[in-house]
DSSP file (Angstrom, degrees, kcal/mol; ACC not computed):
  #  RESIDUE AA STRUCTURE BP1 BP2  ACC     N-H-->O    O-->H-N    N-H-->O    O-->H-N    TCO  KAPPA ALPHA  PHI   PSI    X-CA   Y-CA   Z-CA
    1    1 A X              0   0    0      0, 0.0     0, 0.0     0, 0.0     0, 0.0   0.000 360.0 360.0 360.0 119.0  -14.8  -38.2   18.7
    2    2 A X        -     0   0    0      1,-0.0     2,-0.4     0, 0.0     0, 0.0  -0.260 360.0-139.7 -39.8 146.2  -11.7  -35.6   18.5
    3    3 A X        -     0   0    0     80,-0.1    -1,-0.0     0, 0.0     0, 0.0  -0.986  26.9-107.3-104.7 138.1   -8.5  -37.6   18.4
    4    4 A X        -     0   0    0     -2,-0.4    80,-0.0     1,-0.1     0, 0.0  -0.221  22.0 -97.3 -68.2 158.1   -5.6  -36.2   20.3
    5    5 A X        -     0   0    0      1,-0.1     2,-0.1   107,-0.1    -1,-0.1  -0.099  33.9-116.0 -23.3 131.6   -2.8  -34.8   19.8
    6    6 A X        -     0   0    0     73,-0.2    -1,-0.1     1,-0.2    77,-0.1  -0.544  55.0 -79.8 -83.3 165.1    0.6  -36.6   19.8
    7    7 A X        -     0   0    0     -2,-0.1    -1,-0.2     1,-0.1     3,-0.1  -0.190  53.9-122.3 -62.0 132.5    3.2  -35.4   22.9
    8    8 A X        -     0   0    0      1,-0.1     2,-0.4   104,-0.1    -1,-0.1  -0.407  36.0 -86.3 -73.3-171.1    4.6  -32.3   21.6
    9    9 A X    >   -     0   0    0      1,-0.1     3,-1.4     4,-0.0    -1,-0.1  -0.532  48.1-114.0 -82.7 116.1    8.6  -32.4   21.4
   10   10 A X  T 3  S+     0   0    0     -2,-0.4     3,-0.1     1,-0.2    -1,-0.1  -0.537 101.0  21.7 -64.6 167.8   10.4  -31.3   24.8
   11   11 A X  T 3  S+     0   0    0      1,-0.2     2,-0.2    -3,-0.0    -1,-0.2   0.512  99.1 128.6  49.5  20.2   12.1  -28.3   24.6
   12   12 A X    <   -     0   0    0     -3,-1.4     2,-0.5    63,-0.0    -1,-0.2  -0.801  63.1-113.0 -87.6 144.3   10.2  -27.1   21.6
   13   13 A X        -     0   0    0     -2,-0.2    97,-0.0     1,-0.1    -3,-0.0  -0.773  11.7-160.6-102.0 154.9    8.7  -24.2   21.2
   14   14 A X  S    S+     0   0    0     -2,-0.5    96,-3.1    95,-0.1     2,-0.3   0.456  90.6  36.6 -99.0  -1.0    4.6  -24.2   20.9
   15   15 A X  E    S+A  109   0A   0     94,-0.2     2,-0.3     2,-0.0    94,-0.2  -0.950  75.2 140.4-140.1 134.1    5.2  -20.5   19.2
   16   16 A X  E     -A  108   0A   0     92,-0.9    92,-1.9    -2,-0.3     2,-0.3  -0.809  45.5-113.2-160.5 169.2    7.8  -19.2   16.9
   17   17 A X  E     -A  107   0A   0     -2,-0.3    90,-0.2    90,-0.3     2,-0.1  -0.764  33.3-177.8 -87.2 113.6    9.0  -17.0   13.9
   18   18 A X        -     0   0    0     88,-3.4     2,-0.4    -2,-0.3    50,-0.1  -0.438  15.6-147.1-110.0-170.8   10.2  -19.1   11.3
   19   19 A X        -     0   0    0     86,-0.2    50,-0.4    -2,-0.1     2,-0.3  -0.822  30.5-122.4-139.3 173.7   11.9  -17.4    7.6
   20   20 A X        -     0   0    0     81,-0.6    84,-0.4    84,-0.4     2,-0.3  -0.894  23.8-151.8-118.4 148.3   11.3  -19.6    4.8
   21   21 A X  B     +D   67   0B   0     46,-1.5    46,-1.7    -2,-0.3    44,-0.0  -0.957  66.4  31.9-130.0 160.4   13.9  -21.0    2.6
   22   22 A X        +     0   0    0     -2,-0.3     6,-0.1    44,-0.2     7,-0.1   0.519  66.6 137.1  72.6  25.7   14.2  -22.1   -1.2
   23   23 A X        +     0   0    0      1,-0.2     6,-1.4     5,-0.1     5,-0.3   0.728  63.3  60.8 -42.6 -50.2   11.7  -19.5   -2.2
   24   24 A X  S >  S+     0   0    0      4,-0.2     3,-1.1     3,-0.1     4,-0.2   0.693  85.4  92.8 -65.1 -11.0   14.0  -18.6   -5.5
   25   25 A X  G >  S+     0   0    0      1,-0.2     3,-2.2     2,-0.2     4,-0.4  -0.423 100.2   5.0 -72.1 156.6   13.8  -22.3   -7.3
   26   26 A X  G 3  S-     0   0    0      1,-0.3    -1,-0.2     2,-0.1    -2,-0.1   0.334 121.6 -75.6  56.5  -5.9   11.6  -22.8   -9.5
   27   27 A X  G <  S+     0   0    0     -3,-1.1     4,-0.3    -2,-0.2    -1,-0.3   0.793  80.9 144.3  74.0  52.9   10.1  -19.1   -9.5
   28   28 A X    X   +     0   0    0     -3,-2.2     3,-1.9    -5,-0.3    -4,-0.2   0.852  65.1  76.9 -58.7 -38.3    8.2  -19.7   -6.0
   29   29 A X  G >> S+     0   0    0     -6,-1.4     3,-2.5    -4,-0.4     4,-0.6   0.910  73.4  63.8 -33.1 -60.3    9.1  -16.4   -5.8
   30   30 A X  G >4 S+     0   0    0      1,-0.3     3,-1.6     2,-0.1    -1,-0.3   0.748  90.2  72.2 -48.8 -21.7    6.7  -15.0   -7.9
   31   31 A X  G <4 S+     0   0    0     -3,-1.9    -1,-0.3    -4,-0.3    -2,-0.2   0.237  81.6  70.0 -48.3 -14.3    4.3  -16.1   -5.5
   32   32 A X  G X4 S+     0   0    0     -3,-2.5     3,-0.7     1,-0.2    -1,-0.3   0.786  81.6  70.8-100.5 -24.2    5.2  -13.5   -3.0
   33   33 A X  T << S+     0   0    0     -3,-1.6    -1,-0.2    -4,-0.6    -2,-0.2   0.816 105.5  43.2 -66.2 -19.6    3.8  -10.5   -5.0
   34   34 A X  T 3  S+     0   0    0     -4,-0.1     2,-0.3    -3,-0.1    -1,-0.3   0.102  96.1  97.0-105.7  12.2    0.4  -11.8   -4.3
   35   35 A X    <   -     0   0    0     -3,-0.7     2,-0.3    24,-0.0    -3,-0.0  -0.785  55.7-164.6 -87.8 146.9    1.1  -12.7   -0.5
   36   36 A X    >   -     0   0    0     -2,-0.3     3,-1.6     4,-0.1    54,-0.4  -0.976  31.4 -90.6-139.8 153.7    0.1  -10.1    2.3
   37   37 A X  T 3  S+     0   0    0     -2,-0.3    54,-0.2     1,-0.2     3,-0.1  -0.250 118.3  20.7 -56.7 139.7    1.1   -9.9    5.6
   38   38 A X  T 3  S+     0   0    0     52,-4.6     2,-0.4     1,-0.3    -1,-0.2   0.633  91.0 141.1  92.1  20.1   -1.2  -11.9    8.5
   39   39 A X    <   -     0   0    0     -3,-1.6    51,-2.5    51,-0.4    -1,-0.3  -0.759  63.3-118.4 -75.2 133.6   -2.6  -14.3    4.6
   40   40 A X  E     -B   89   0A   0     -2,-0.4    49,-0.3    49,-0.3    20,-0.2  -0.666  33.2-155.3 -75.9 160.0   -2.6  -17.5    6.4
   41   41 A X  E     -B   88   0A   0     47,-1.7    47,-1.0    -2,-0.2     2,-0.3  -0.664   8.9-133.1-157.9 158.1   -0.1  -20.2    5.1
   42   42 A X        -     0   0    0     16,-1.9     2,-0.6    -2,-0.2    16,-0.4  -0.858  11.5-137.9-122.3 164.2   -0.5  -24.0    5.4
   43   43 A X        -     0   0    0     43,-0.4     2,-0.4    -2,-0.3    14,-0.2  -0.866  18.1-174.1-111.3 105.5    2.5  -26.5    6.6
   44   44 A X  B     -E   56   0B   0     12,-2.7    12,-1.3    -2,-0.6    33,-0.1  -0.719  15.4-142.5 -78.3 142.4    2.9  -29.8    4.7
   45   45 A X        -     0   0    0     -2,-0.4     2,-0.4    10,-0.3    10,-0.1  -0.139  29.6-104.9 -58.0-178.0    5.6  -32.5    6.1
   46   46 A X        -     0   0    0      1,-0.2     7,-0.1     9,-0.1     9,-0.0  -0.945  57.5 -71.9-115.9 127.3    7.4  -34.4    3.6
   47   47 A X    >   -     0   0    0     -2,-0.4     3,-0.5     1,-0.2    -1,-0.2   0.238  44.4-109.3 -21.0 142.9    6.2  -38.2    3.3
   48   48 A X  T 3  S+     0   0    0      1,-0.2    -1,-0.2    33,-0.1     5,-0.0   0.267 114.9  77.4 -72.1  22.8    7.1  -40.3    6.2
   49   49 A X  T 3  S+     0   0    0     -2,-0.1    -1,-0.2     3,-0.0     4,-0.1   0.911  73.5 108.7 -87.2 -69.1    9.8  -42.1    3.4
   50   50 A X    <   -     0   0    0     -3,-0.5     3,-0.5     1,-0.1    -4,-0.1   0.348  60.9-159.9 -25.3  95.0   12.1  -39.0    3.8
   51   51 A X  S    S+     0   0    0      1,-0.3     2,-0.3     2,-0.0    -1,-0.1   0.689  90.6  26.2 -77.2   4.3   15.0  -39.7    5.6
   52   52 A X  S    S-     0   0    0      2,-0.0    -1,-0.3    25,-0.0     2,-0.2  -0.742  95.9-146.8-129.4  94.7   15.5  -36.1    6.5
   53   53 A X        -     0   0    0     -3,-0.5    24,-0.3    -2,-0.3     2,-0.2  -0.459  12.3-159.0 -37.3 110.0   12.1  -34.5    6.5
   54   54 A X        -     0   0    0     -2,-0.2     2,-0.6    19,-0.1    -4,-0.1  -0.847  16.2-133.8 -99.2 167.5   11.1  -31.3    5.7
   55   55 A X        -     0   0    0     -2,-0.2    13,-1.8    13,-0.1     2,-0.4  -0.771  28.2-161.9-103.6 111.2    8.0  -28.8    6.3
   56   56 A X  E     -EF  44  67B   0    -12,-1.3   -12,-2.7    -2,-0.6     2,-0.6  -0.549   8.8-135.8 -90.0 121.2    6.9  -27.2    3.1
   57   57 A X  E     - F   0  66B   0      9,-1.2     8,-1.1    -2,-0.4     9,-0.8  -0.795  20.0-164.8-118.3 134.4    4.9  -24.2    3.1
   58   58 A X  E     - F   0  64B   0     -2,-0.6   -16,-1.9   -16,-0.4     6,-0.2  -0.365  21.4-128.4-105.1 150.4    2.1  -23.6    1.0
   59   59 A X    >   -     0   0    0      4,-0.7     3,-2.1   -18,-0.2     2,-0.4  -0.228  55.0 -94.8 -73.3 167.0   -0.4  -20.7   -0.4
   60   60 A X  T 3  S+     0   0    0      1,-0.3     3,-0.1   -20,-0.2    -1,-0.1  -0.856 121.5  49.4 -96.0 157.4   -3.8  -21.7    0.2
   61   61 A X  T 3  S-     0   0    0     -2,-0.4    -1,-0.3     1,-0.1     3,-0.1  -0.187 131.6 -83.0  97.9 -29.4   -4.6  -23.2   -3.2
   62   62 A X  S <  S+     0   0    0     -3,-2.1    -2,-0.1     1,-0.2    -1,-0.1   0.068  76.9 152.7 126.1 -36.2   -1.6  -25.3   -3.1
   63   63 A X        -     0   0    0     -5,-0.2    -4,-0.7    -3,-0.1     2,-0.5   0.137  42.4-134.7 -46.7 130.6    1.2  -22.8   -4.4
   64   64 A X  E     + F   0  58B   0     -6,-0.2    -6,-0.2     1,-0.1   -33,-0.2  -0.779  33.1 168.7 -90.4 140.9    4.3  -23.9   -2.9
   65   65 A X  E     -     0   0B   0     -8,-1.1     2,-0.2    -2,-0.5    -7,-0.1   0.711  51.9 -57.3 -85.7 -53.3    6.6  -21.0   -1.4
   66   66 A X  E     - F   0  57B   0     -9,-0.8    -9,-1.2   -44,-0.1    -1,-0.4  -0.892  44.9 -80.8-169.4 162.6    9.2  -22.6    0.6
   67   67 A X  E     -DF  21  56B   0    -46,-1.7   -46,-1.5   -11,-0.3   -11,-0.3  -0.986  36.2-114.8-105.3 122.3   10.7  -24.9    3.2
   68   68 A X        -     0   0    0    -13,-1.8     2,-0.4    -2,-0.3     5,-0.1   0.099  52.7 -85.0 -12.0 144.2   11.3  -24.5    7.1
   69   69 A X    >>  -     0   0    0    -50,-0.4     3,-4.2     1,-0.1     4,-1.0  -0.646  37.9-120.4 -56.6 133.3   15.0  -24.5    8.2
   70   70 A X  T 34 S+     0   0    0      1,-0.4     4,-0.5    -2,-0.4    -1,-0.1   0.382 108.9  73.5 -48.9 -16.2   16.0  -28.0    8.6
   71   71 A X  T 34 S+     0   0    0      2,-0.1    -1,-0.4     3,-0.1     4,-0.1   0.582 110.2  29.1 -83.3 -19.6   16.8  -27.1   12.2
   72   72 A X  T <> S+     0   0    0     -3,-4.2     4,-1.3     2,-0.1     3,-0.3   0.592 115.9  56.4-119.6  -7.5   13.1  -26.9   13.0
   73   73 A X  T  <>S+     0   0    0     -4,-1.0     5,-0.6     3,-0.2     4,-0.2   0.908  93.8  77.0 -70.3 -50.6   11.8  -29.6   10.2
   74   74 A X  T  45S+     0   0    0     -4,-0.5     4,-0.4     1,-0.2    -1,-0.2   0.707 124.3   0.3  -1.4 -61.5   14.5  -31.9   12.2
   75   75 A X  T  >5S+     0   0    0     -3,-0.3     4,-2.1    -4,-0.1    -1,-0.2   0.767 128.1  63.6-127.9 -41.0   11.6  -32.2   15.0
   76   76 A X  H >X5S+     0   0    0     -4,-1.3     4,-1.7     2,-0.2     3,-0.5   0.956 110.4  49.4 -53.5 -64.6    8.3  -29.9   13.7
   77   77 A X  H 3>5S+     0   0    0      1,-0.3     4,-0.8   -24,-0.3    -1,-0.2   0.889 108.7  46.2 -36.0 -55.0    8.1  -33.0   10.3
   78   78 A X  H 3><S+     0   0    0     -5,-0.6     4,-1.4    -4,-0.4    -1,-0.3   0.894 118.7  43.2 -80.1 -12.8    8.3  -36.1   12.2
   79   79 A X  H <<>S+     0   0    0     -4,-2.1     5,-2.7    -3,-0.5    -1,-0.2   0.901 112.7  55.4 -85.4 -26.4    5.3  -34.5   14.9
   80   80 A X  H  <5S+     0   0    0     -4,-1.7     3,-0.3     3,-0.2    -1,-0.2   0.591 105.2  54.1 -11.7 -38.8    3.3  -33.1   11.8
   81   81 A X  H  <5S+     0   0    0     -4,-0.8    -2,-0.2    -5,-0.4    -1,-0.2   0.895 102.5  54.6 -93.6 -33.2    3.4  -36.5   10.7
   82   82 A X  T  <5S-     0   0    0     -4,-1.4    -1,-0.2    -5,-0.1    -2,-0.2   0.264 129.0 -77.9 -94.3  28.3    1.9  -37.9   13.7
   83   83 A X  T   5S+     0   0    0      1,-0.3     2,-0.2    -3,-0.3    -3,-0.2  -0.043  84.3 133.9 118.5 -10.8   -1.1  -35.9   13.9
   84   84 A X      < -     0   0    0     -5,-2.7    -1,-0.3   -79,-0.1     2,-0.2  -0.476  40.9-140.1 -97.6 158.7   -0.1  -32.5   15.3
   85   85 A X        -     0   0    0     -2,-0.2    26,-2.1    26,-0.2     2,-0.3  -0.700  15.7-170.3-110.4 153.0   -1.1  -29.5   13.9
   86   86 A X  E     - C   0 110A   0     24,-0.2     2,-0.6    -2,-0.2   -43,-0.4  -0.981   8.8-151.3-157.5 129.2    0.5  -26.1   13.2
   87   87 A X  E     - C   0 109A   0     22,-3.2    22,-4.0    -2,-0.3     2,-0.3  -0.973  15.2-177.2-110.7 115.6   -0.9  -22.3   11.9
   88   88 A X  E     +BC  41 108A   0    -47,-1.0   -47,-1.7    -2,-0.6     2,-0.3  -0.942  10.4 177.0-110.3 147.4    1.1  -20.1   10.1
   89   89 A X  E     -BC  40 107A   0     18,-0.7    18,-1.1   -49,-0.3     2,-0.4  -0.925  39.9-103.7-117.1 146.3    0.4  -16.5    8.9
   90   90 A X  E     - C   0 106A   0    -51,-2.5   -52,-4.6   -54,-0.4   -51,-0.4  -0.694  32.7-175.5 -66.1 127.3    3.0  -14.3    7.0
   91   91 A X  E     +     0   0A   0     14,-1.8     2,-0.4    -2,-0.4    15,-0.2   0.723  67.5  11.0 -97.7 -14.7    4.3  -11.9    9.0
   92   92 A X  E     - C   0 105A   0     13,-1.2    13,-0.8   -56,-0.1     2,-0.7  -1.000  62.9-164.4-139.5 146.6    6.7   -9.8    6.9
   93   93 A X  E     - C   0 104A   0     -2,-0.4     2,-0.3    11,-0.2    11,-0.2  -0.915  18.7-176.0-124.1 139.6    6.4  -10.4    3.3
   94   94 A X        -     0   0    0      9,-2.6     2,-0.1    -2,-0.7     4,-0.0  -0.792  12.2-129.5-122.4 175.4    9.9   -8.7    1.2
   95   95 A X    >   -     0   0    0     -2,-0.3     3,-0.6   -62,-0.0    -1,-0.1  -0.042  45.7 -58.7 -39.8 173.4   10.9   -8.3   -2.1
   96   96 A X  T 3  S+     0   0    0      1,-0.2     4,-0.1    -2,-0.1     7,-0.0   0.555 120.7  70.3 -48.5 -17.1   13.8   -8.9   -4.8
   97   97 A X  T 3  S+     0   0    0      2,-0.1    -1,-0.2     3,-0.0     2,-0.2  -0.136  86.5  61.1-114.7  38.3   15.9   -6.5   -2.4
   98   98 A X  S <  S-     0   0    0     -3,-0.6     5,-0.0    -4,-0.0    -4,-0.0  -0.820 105.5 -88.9-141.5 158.3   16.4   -8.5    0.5
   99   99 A X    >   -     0   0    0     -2,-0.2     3,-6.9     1,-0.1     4,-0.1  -0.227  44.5-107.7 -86.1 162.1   18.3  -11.7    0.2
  100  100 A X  G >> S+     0   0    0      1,-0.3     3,-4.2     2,-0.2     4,-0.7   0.852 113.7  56.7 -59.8 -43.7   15.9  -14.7   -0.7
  101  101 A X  G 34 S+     0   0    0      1,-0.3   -81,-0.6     2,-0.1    -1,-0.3   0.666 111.1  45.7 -33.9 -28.5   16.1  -16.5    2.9
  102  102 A X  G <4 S+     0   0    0     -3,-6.9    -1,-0.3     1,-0.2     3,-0.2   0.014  86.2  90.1-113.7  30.3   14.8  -13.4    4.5
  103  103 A X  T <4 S+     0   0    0     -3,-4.2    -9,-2.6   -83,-0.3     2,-0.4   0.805  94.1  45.6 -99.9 -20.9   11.7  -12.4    1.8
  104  104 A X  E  <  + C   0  93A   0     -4,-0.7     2,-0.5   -84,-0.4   -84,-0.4  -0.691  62.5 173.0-142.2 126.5    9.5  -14.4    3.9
  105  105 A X  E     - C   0  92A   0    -13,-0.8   -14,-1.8    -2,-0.4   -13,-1.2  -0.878  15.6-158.1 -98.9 112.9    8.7  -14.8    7.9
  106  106 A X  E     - C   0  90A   0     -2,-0.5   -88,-3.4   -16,-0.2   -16,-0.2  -0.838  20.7-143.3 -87.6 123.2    6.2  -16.7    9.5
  107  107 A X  E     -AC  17  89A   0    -18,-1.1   -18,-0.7    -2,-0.3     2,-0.4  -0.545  27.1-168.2 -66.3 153.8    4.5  -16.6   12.5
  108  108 A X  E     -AC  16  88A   0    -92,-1.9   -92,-0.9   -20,-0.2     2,-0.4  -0.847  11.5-175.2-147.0 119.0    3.8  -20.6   13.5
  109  109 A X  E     -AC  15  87A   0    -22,-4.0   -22,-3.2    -2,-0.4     2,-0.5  -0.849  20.5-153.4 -87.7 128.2    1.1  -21.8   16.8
  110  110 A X  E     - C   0  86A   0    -96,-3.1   -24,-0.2    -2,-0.4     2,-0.2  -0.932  18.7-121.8 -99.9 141.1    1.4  -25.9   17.1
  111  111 A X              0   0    0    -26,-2.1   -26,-0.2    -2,-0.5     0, 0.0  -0.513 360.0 360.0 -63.4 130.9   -1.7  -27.3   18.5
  112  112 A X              0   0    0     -2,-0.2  -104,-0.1  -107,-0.1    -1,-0.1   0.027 360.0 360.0-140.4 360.0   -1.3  -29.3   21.6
């Protein structure tokens, strides 16, 4: 038996275009030369310990990229955490010559 969904968030939205942030640490970066647009991307949460959660997004394999803005792990972590689910693809993938915040955009559908 499927298990359902948890209530999504009011006022959220069930679609949006996210940019990724904290791409330069750690050389995540490098990571980007082998990204192409519409590669699907996975969203982890941060353990439910976390007093301010974030959603950390991953290559498939594991590679880490990046985190959400904190304005949308703020509500996207703690529902992540209670069973709902979220698809992201890259949708523009950039280079060293745009500043780091904006070198990758994601589209992201949550499951309802």
């Amino acid at each position: 038996m499927k298990k359902a969904r948890p209530p999504f968030p009011d006022g959220c939205p069930l679609q949006f275009r996210a940019t990724v942030h904290g791409i330069v640490f750690a050389g995540r970066d490098r990571h980007l030369t082998e990204l192409e647009v519409g590669d699907v991307l996975y969203l982890i949460p941060d353990p439910p310990d976390q007093d301010v959660p974030e959603v950390w997004v991953h290559r498939e394999g594991g590679d880490l990229l990046g985190h959400l803005p904190s304005e949308i792990s703020a509500w996207l972590a703690p529902w992540l955490m209670r069973g709902g689910g979220a698809d992201a693809k890259a949708l523009k993938v950039h280079g060293e010559d745009v500043p780091s915040w904006r070198r990758l955009l994601l589209e992201v559908s949550c499951s309802v």
